[in-house]
PQR file with spaces between the fields and no chain letter, atoms N, CA, C, O and H, PARSE charges and radii, in Angstrom:
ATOM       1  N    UNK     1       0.839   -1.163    0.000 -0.4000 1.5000
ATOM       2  CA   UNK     1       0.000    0.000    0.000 -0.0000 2.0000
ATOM       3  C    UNK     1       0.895    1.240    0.000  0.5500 1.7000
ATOM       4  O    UNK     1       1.811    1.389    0.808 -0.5500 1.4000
ATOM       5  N    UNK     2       0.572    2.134   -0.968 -0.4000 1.5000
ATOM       6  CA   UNK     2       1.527    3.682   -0.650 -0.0000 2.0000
ATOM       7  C    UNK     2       0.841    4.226    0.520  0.5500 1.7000
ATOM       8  O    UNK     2      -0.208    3.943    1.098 -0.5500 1.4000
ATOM       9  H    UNK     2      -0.172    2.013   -1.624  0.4000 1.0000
ATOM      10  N    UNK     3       1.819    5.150    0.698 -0.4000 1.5000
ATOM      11  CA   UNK     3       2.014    6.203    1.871 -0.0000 2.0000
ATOM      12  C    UNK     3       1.414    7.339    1.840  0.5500 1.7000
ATOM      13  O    UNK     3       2.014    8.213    1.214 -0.5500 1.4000
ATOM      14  H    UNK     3       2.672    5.380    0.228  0.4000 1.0000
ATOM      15  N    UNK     4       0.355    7.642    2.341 -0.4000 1.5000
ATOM      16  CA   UNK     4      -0.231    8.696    2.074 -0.0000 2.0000
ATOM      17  C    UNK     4       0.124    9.969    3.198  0.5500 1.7000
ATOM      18  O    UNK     4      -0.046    9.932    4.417 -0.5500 1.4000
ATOM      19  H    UNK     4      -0.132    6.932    2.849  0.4000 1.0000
ATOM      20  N    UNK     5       0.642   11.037    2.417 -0.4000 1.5000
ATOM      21  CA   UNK     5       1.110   12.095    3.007 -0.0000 2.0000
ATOM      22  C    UNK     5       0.001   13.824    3.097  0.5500 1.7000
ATOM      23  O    UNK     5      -0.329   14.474    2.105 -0.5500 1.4000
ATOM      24  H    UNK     5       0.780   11.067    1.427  0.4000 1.0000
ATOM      25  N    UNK     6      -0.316   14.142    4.426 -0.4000 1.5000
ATOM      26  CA   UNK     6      -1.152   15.051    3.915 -0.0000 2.0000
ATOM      27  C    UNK     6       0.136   16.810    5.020  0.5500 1.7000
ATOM      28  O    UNK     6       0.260   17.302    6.141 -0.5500 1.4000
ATOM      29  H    UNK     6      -0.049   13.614    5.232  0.4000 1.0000
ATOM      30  N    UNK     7       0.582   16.936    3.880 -0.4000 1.5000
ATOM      31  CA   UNK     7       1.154   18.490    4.301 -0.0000 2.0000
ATOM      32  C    UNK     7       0.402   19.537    4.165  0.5500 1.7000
ATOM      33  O    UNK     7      -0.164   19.798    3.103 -0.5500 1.4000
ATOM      34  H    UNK     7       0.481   16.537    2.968  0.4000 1.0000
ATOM      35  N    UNK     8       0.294   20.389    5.421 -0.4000 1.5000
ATOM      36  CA   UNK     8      -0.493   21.068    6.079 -0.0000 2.0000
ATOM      37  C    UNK     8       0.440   22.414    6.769  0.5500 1.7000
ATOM      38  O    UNK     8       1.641   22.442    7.040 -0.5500 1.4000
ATOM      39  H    UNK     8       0.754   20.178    6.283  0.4000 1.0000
ATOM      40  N    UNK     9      -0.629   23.506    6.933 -0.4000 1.5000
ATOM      41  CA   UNK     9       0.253   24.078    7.807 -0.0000 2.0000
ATOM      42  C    UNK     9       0.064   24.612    9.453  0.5500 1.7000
ATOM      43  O    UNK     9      -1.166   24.582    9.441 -0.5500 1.4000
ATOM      44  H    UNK     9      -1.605   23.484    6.713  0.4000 1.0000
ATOM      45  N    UNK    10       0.276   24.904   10.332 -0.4000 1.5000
ATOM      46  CA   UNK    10      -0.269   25.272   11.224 -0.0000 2.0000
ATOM      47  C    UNK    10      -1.506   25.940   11.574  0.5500 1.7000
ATOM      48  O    UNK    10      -2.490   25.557   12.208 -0.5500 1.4000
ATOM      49  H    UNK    10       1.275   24.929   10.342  0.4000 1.0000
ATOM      50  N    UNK    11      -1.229   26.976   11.033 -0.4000 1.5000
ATOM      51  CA   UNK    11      -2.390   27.629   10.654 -0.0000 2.0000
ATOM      52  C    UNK    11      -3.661   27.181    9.911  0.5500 1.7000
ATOM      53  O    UNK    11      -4.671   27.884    9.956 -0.5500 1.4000
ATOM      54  H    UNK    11      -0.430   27.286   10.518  0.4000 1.0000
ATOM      55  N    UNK    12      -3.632   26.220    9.344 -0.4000 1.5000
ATOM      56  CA   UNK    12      -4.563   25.552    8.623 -0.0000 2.0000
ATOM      57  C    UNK    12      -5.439   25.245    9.635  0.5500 1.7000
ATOM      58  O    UNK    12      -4.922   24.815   10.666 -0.5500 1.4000
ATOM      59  H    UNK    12      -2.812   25.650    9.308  0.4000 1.0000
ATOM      60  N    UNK    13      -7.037   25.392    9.594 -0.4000 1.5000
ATOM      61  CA   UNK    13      -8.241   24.801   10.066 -0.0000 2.0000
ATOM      62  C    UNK    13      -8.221   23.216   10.135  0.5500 1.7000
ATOM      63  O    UNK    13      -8.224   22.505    9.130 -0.5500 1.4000
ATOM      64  H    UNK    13      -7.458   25.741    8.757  0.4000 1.0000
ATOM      65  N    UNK    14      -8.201   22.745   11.448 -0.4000 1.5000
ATOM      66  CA   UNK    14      -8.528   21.188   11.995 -0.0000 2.0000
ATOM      67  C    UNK    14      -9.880   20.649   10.642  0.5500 1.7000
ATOM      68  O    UNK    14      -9.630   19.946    9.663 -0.5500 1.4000
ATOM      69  H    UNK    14      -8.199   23.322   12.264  0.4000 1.0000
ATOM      70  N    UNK    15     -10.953   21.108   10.928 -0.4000 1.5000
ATOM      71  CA   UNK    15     -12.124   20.833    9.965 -0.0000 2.0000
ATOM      72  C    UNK    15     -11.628   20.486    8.284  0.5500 1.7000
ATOM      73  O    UNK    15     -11.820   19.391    7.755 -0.5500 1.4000
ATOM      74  H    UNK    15     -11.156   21.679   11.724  0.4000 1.0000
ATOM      75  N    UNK    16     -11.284   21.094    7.931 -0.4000 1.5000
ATOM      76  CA   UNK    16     -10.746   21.361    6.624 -0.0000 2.0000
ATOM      77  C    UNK    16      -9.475   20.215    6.397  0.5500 1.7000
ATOM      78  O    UNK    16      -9.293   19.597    5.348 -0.5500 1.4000
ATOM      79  H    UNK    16     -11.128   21.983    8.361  0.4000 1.0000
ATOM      80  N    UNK    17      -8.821   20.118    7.380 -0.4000 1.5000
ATOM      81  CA   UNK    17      -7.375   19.352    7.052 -0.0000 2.0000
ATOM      82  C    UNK    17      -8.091   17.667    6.990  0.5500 1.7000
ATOM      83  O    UNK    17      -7.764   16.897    6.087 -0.5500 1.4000
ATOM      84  H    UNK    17      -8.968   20.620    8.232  0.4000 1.0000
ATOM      85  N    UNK    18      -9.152   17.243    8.151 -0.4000 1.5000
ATOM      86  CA   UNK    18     -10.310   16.206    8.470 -0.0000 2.0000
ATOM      87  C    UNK    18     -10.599   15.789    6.906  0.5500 1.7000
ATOM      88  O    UNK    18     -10.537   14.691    6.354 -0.5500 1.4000
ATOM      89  H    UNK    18      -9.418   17.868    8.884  0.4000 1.0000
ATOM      90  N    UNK    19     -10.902   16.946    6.462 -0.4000 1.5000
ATOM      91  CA   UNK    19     -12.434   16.727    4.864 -0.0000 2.0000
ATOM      92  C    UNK    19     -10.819   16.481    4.148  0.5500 1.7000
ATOM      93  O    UNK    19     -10.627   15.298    3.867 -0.5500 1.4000
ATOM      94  H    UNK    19     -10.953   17.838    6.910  0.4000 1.0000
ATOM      95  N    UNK    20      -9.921   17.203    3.895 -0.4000 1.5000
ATOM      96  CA   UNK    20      -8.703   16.928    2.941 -0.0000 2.0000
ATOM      97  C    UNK    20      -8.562   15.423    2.810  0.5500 1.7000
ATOM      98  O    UNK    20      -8.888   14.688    1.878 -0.5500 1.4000
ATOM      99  H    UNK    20     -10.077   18.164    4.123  0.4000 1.0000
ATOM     100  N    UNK    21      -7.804   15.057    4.372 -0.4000 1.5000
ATOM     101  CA   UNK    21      -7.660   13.298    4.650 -0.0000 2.0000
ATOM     102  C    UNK    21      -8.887   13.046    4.211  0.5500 1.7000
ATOM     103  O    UNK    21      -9.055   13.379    3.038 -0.5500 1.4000
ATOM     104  H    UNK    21      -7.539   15.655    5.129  0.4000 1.0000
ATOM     105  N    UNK    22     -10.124   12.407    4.932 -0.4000 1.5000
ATOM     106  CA   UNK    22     -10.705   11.881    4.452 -0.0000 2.0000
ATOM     107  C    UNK    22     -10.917   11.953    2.768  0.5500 1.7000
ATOM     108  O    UNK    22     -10.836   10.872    2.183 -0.5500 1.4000
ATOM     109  H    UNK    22      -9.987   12.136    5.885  0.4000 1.0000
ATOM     110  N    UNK    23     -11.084   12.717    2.258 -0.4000 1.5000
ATOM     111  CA   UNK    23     -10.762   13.116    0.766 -0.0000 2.0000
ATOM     112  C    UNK    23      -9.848   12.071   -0.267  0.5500 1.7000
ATOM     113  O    UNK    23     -10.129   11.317   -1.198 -0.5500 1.4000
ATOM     114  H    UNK    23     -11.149   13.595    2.732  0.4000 1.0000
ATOM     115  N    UNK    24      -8.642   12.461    0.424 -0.4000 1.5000
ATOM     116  CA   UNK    24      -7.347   11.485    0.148 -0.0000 2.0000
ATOM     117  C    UNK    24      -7.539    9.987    0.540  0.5500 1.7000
ATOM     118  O    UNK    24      -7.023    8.991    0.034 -0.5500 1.4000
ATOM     119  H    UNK    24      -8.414   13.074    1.181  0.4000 1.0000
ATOM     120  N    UNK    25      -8.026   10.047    1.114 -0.4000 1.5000
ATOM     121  CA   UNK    25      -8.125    7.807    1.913 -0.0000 2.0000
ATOM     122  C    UNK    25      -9.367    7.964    0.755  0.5500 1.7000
ATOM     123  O    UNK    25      -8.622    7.382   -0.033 -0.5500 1.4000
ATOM     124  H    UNK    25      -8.445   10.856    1.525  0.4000 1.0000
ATOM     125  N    UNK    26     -10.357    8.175    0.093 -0.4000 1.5000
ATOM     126  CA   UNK    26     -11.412    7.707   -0.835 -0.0000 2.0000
ATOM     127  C    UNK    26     -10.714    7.531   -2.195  0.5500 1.7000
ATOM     128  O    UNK    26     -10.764    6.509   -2.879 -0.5500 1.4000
ATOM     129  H    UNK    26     -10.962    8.647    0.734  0.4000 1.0000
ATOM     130  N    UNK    27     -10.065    8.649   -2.492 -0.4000 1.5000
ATOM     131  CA   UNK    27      -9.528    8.634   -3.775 -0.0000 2.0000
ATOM     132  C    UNK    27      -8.313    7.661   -4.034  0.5500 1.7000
ATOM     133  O    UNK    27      -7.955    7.419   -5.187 -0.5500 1.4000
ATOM     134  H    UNK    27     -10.025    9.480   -1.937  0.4000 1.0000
ATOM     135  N    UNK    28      -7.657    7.082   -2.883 -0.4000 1.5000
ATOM     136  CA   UNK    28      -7.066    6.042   -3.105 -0.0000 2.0000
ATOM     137  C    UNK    28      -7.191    4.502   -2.922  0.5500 1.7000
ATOM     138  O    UNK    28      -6.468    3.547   -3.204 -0.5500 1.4000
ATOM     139  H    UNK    28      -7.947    7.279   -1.947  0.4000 1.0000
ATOM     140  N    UNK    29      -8.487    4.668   -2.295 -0.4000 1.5000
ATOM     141  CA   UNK    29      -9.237    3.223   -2.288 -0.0000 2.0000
ATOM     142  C    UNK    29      -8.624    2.744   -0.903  0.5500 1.7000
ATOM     143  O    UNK    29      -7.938    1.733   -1.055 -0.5500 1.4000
ATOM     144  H    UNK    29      -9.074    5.445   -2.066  0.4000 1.0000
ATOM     145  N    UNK    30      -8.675    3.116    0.168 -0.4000 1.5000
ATOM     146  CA   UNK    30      -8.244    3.121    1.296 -0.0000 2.0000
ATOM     147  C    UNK    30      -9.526    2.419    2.214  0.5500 1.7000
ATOM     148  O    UNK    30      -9.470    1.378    2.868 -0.5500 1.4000
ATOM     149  H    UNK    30      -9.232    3.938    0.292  0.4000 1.0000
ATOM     150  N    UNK    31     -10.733    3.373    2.034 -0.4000 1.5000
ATOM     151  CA   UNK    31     -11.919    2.870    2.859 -0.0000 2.0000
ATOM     152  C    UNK    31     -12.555    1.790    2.302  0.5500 1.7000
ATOM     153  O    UNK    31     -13.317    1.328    3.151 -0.5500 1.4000
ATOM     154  H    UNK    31     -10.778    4.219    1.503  0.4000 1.0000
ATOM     155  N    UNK    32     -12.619    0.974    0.955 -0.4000 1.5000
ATOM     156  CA   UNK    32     -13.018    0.181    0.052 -0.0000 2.0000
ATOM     157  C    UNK    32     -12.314   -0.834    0.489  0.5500 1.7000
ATOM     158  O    UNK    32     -12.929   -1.872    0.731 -0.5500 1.4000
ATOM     159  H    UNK    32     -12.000    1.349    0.265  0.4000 1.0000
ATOM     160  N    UNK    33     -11.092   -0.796    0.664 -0.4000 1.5000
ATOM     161  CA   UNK    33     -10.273   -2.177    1.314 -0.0000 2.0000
ATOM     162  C    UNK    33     -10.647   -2.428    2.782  0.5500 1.7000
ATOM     163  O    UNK    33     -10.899   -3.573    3.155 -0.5500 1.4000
ATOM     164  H    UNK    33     -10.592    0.048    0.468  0.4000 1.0000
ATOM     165  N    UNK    34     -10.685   -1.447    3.572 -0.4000 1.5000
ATOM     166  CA   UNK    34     -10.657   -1.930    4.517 -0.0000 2.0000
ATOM     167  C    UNK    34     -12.029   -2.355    4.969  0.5500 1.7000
ATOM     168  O    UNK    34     -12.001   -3.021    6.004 -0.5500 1.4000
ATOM     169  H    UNK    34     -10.480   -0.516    3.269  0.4000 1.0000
ATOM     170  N    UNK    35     -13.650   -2.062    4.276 -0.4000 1.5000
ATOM     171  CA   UNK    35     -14.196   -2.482    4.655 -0.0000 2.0000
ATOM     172  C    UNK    35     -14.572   -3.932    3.539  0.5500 1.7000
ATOM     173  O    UNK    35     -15.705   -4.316    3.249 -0.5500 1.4000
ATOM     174  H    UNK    35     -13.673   -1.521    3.435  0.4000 1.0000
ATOM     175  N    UNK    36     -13.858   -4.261    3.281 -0.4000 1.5000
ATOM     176  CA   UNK    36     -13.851   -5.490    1.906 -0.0000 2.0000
ATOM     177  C    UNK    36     -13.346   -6.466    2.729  0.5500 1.7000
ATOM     178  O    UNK    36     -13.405   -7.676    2.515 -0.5500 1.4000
ATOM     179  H    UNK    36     -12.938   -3.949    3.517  0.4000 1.0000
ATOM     180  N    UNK    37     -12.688   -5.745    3.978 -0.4000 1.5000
ATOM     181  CA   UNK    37     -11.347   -7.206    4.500 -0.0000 2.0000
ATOM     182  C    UNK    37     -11.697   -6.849    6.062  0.5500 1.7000
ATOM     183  O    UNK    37     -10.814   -6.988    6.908 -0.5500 1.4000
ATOM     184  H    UNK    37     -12.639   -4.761    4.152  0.4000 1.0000
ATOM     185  N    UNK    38     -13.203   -6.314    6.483 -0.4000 1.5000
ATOM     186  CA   UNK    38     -13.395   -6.326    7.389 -0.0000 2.0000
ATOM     187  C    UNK    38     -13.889   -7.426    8.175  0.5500 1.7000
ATOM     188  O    UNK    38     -13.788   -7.783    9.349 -0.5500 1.4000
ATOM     189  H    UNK    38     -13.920   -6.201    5.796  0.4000 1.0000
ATOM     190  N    UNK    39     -14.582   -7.934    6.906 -0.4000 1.5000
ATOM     191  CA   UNK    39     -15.582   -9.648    7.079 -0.0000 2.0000
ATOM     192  C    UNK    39     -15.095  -10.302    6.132  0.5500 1.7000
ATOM     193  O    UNK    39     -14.392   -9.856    5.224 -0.5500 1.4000
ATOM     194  H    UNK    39     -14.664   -7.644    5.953  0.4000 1.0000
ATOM     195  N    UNK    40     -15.591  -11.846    6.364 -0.4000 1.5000
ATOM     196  CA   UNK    40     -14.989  -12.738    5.263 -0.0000 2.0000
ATOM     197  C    UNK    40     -16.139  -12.676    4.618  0.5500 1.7000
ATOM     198  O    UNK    40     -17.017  -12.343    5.414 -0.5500 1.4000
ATOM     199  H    UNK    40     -16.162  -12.208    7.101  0.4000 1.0000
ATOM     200  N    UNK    41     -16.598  -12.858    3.432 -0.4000 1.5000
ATOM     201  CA   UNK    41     -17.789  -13.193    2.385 -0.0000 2.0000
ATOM     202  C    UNK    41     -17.479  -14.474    1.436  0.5500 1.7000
ATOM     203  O    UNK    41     -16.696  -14.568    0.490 -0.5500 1.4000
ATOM     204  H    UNK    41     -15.885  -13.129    2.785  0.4000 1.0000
ATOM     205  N    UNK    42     -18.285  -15.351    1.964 -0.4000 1.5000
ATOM     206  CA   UNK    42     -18.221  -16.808    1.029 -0.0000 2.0000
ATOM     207  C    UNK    42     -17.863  -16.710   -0.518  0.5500 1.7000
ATOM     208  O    UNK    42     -17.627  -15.504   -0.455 -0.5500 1.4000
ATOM     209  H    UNK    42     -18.921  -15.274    2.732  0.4000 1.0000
ATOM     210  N    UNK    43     -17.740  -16.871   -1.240 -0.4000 1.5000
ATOM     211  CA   UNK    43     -17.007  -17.163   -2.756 -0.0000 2.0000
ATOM     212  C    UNK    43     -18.551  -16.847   -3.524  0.5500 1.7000
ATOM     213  O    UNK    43     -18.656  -16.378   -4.657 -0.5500 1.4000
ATOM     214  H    UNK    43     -17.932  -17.851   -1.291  0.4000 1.0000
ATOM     215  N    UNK    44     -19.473  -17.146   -2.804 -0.4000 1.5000
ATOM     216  CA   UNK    44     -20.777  -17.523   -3.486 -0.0000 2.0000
ATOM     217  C    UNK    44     -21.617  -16.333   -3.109  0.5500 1.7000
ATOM     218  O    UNK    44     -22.623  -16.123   -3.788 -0.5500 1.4000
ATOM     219  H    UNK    44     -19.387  -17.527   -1.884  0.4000 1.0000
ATOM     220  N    UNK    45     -21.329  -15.527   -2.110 -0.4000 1.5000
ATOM     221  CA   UNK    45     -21.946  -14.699   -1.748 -0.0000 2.0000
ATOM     222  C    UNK    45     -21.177  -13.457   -2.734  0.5500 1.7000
ATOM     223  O    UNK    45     -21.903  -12.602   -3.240 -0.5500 1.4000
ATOM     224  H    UNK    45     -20.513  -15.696   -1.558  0.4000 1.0000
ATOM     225  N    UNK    46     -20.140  -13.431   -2.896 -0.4000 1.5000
ATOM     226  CA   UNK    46     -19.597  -12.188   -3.336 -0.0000 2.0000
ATOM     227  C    UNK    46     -20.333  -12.503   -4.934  0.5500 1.7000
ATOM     228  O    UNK    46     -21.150  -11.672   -5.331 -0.5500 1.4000
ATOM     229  H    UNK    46     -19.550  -14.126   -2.485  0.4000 1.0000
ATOM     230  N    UNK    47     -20.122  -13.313   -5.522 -0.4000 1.5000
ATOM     231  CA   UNK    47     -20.715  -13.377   -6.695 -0.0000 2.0000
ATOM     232  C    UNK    47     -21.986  -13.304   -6.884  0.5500 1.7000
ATOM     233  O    UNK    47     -22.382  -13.042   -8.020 -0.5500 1.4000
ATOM     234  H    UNK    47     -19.459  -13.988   -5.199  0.4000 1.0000
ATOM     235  N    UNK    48     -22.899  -13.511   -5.853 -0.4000 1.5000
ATOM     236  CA   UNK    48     -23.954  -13.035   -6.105 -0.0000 2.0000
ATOM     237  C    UNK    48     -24.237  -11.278   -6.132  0.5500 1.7000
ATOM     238  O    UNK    48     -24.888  -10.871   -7.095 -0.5500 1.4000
ATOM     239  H    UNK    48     -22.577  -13.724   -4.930  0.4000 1.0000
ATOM     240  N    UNK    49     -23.852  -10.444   -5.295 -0.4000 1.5000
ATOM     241  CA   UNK    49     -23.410   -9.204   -4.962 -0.0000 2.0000
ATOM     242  C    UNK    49     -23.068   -9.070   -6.430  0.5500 1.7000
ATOM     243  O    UNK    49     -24.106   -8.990   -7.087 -0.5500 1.4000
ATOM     244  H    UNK    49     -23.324  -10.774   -4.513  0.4000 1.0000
ATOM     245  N    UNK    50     -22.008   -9.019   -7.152 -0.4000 1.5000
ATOM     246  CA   UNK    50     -21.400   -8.754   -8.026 -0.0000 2.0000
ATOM     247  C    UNK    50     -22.588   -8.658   -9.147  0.5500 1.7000
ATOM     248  O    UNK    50     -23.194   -7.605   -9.347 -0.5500 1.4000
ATOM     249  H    UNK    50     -21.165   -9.084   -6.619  0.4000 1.0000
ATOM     250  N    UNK    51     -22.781   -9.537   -9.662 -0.4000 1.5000
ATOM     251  CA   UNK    51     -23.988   -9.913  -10.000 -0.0000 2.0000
ATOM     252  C    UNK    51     -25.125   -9.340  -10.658  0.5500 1.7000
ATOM     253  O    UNK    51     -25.448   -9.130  -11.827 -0.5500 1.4000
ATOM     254  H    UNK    51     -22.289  -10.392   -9.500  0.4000 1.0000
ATOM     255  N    UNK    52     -26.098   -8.986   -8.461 -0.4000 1.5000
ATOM     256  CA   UNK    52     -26.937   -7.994   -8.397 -0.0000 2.0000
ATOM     257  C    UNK    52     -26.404   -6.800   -8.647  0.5500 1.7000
ATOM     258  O    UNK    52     -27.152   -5.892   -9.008 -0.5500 1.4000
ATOM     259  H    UNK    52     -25.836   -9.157   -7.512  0.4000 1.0000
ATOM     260  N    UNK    53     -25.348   -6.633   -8.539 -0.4000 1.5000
ATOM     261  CA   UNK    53     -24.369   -4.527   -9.020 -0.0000 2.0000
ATOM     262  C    UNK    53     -24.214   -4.668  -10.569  0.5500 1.7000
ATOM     263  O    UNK    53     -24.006   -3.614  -11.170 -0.5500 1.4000
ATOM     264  H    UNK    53     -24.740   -7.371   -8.246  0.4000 1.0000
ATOM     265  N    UNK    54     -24.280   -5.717  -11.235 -0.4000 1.5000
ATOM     266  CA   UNK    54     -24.452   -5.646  -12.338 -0.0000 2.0000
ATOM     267  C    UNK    54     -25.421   -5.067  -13.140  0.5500 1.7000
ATOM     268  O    UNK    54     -25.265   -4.169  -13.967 -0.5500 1.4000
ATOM     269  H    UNK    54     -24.449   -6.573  -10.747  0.4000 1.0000
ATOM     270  N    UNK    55     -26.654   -5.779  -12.764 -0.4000 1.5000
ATOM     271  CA   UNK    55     -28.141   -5.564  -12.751 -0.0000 2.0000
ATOM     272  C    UNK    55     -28.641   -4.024  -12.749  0.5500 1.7000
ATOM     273  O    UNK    55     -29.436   -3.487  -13.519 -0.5500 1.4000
ATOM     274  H    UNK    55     -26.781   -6.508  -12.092  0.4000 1.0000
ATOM     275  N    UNK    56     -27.796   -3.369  -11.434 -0.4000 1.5000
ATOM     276  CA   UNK    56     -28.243   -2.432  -11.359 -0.0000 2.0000
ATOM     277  C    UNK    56     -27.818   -1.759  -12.070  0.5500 1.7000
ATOM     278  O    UNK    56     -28.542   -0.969  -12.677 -0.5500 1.4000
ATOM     279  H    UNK    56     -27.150   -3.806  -10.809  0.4000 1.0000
ATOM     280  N    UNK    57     -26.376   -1.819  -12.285 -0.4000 1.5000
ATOM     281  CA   UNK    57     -25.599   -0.568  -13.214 -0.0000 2.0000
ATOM     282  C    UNK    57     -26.498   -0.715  -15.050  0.5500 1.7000
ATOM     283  O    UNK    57     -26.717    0.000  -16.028 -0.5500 1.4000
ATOM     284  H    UNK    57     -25.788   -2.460  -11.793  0.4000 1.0000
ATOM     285  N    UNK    58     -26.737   -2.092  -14.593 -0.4000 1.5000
ATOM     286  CA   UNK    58     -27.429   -1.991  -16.473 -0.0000 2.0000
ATOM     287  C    UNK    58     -28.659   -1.394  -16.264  0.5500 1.7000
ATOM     288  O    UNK    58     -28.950   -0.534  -17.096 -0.5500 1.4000
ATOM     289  H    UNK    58     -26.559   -2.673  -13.799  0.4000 1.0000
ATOM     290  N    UNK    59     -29.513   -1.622  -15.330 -0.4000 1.5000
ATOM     291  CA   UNK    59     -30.915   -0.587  -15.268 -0.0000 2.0000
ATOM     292  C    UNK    59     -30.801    0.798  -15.203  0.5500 1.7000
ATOM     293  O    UNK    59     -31.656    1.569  -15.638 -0.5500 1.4000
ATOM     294  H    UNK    59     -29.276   -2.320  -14.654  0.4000 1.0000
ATOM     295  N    UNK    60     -29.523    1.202  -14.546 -0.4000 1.5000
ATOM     296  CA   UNK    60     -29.303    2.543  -14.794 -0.0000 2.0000
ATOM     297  C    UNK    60     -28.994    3.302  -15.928  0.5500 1.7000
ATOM     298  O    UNK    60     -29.459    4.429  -16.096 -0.5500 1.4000
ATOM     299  H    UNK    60     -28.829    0.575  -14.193  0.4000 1.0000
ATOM     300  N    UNK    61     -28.104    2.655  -16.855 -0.4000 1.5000
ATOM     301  CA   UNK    61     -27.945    2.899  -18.009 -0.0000 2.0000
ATOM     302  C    UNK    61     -29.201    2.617  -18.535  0.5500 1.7000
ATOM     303  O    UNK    61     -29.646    3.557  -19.193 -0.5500 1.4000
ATOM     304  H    UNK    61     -27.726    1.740  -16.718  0.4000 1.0000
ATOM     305  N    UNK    62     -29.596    2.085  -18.499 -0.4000 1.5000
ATOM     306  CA   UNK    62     -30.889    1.712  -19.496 -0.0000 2.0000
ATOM     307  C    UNK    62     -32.048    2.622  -19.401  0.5500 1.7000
ATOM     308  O    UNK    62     -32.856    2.797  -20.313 -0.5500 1.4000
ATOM     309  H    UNK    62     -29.235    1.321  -17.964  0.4000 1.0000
ATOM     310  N    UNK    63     -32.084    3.194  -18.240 -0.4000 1.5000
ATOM     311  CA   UNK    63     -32.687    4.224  -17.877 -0.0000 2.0000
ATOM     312  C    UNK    63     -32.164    5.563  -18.734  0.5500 1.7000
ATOM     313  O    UNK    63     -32.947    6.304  -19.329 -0.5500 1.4000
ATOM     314  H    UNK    63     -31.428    3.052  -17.498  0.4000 1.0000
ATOM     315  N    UNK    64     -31.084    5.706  -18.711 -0.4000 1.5000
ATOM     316  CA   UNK    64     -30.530    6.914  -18.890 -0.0000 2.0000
ATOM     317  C    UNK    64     -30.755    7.315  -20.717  0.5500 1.7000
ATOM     318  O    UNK    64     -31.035    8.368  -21.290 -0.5500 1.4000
ATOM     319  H    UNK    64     -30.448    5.105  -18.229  0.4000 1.0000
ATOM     320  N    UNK    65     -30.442    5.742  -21.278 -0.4000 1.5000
ATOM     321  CA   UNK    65     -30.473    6.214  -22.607 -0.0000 2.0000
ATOM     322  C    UNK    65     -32.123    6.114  -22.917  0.5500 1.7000
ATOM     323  O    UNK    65     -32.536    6.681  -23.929 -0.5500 1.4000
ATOM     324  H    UNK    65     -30.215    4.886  -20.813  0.4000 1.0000
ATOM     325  N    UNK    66     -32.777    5.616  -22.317 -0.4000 1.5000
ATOM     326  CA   UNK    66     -34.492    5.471  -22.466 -0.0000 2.0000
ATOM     327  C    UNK    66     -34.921    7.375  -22.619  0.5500 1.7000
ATOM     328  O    UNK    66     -35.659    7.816  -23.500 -0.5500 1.4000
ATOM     329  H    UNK    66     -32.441    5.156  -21.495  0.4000 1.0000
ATOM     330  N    UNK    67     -34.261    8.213  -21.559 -0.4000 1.5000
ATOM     331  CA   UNK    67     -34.689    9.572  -21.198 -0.0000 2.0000
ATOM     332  C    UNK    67     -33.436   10.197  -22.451  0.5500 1.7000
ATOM     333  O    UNK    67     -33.475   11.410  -22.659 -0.5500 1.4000
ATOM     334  H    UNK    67     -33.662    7.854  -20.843  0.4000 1.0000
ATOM     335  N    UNK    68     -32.784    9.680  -22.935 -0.4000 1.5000
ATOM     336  CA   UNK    68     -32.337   10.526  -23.647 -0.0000 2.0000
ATOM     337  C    UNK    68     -33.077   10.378  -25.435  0.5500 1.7000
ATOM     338  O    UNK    68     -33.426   11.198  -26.285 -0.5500 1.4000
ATOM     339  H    UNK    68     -32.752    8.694  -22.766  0.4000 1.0000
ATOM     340  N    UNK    69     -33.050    9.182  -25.365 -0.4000 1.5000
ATOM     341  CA   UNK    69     -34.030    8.780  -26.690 -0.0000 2.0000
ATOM     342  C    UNK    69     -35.534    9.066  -27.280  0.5500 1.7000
ATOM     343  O    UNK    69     -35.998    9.018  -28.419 -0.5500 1.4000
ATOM     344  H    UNK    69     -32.766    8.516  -24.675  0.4000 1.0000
ATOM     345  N    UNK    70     -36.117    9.401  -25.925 -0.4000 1.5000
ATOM     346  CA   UNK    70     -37.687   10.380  -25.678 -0.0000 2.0000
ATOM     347  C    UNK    70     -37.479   11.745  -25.889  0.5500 1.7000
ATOM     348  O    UNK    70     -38.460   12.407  -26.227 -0.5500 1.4000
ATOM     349  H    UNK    70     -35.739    9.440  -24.999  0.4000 1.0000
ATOM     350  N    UNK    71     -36.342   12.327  -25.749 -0.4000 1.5000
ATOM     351  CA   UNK    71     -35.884   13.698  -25.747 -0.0000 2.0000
ATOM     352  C    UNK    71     -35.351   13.982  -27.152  0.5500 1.7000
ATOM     353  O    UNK    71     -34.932   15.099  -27.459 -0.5500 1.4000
ATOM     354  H    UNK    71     -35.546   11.789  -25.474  0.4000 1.0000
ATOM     355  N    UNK    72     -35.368   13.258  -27.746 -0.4000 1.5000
ATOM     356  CA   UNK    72     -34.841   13.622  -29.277 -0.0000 2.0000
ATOM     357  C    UNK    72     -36.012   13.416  -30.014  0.5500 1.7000
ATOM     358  O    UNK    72     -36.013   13.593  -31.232 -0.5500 1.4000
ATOM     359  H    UNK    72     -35.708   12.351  -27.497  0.4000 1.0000
């Protein structure tokens, strides 16, 4: 895993430096691992998951070009 460095300065707002990090741990896939390897998930379970996120991402698209194809 890289090293994530957040330089700051004194003066910098606590609140703000918080939203930065957190910021930085999303964009590097930091919170995605660790809650992936928080529990174990059976072989059979993840593929089902996978799956159902399939499903959805195609209904969404399917949605999307449905509202764009009524609009023309």
């Amino acid at each position: 895993m890289a090293e994530l460095r957040l330089n700051i300065d004194e003066r910098f707002p606590v609140d703000k430096a918080l939203k930065k990090f957190k910021r930085l741990c999303d964009a590097s896939g930091i919170v995605q691992m660790y809650r992936a390897k928080s529990e174990y998930k059976k072989p059979s379970v993840m593929k089902k998951e996978k799956l159902e996120n399939a499903q959805k991402r195609r209904r969404k698209t399917e949605g999307r070009t449905r509202k764009v194809s009524t609009k023309l």
